[in-house]
C-alpha positions in Angstrom: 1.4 -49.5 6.1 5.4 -48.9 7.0 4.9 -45.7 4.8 2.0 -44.4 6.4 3.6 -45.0 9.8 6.5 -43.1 8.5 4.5 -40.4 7.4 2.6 -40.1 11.1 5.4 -40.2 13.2 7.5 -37.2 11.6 6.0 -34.6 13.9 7.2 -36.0 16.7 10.4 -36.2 14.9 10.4 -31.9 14.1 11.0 -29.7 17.1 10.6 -26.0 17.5 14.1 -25.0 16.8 15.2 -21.6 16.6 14.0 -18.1 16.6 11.6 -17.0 14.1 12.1 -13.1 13.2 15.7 -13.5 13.7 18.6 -13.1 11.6 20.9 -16.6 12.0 22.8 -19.1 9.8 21.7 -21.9 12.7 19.4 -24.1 11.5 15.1 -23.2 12.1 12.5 -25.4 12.3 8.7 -25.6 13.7 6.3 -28.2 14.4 2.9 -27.3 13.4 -0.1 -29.6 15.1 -2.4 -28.6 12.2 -6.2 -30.3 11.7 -6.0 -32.7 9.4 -6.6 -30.2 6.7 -3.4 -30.9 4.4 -1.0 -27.8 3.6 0.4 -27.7 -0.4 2.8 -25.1 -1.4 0.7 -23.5 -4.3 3.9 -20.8 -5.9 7.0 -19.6 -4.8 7.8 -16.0 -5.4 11.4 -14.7 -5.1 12.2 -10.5 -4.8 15.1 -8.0 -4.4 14.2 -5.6 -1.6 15.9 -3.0 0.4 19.0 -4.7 2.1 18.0 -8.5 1.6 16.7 -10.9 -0.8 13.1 -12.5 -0.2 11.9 -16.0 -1.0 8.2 -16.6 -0.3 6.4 -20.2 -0.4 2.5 -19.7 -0.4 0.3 -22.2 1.3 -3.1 -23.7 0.6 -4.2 -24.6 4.0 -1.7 -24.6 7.3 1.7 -24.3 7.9 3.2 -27.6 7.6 5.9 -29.0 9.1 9.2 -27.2 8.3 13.0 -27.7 9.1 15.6 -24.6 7.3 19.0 -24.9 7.1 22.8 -24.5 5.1 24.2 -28.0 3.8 27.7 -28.5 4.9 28.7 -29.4 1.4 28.2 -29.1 -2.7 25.8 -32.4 -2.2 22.2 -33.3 -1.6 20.8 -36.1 0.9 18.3 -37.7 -1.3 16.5 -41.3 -1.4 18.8 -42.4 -4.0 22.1 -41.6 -2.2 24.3 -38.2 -2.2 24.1 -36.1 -5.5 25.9 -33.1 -5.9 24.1 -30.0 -6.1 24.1 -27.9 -9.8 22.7 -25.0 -9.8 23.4 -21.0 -8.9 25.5 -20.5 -5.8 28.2 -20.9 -3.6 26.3 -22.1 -0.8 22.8 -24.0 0.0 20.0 -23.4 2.2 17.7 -26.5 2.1 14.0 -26.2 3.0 12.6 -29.6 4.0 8.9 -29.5 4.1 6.9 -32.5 6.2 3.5 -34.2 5.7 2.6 -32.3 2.3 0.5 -35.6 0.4 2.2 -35.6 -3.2 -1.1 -36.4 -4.8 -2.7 -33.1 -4.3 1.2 -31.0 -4.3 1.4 -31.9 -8.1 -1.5 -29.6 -9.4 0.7 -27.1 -8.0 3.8 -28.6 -8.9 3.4 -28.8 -12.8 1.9 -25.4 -13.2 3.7 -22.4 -15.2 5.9 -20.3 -12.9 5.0 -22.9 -9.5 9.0 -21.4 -8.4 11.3 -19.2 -10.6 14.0 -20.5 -13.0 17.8 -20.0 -13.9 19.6 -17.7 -12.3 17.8 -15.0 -9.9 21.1 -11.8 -10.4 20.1 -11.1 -6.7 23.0 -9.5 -4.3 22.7 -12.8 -2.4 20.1 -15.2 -3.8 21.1 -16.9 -7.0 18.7 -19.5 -7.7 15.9 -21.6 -6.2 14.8 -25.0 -7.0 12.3 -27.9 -5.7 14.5 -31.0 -5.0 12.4 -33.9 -4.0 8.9 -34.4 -3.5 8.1 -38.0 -2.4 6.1 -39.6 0.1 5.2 -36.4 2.2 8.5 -34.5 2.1 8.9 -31.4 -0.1 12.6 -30.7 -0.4 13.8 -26.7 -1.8 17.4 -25.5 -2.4 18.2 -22.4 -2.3 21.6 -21.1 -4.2 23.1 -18.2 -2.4 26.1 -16.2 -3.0 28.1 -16.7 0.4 26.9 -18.4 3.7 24.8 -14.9 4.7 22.3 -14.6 7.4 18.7 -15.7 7.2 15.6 -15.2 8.3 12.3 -17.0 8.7 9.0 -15.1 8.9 5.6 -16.7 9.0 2.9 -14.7 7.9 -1.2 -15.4 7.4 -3.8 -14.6 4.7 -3.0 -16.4 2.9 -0.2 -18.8 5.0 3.6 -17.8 3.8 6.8 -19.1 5.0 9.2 -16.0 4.0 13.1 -16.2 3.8 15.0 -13.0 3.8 18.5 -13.5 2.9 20.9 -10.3 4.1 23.1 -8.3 1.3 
């Protein structure tokens, strides 16, 4: 019961933080009132482009909660404590995702090429990994090469949350 309560009571907890289409190293985040159709992230795709680097997470259903923004540190807020972060880069942008039910997110999950391994040889982005995934949270990292601007696009048809990182 404590868990679901947890689980309902983190939308009031998100705010609409931040400017969306904006380059910024603040930290972003939305609160979306969606139905209760639940949101997975089905792949997450990761491309050089002309000036930036681009991470994309695609939805099945809405856009769930989200909070973006750089760790202060080499270490990782999880459940079990602080663990320090190894993988490509200098610096971390963590995604937190909100209300994404870990039943139906491992389908996606445990598929071949759900978000690209090892290290990216982007100007900025050097690696991407999924963190945590329990009770409703969905936790990325995001390796990058020096603290660089960001920016947060959402787009629809499909729903994708795109991260541009600046060269």
């Amino acid at each position: 019961m404590f868990a679901l309560f947890a689980l309902l009571s983190v939308p009031a907890q998100i705010d609409n933080a931040g400017v969306l289409n904006t380059w910024t190293t603040k930290p972003l985040s939305r609160a979306h009132n969606s139905s209760t159709r639940a949101s997975y992230i089905k792949v997450i795709r990761t491309a050089k482009q002309n000036g930036f680097d681009r991470v994309v997470f695609e939805f099945e259903g809405p856009f769930p909660n989200y909070r973006v923004e750089y760790l202060k540190s080499h270490f990782y807020d999880a459940e079990t404590g602080r663990i320090r972060i190894r993988q490509p880069g200098n610096v971390f942008l963590q995604v937190e995702f909100f209300v994404v039910p870990t039943d139906g997110q491992l389908k996606f999950t445990e598929a071949k090429g759900f978000v690209p391994k090892g290290r990216l040889g982007m100007p900025s982005l050097q690696s991407v990994r999924d963190k945590v995934l329990f009770e409703g949270f969905y936790d990325f990292l995001m390796g990058v090469l020096s603290r660089k601007p960001y920016r947060v696009t959402e787009l629809s048809n499909p729903t994708r949350l795109v991260i541009d990182f600046k060269h």
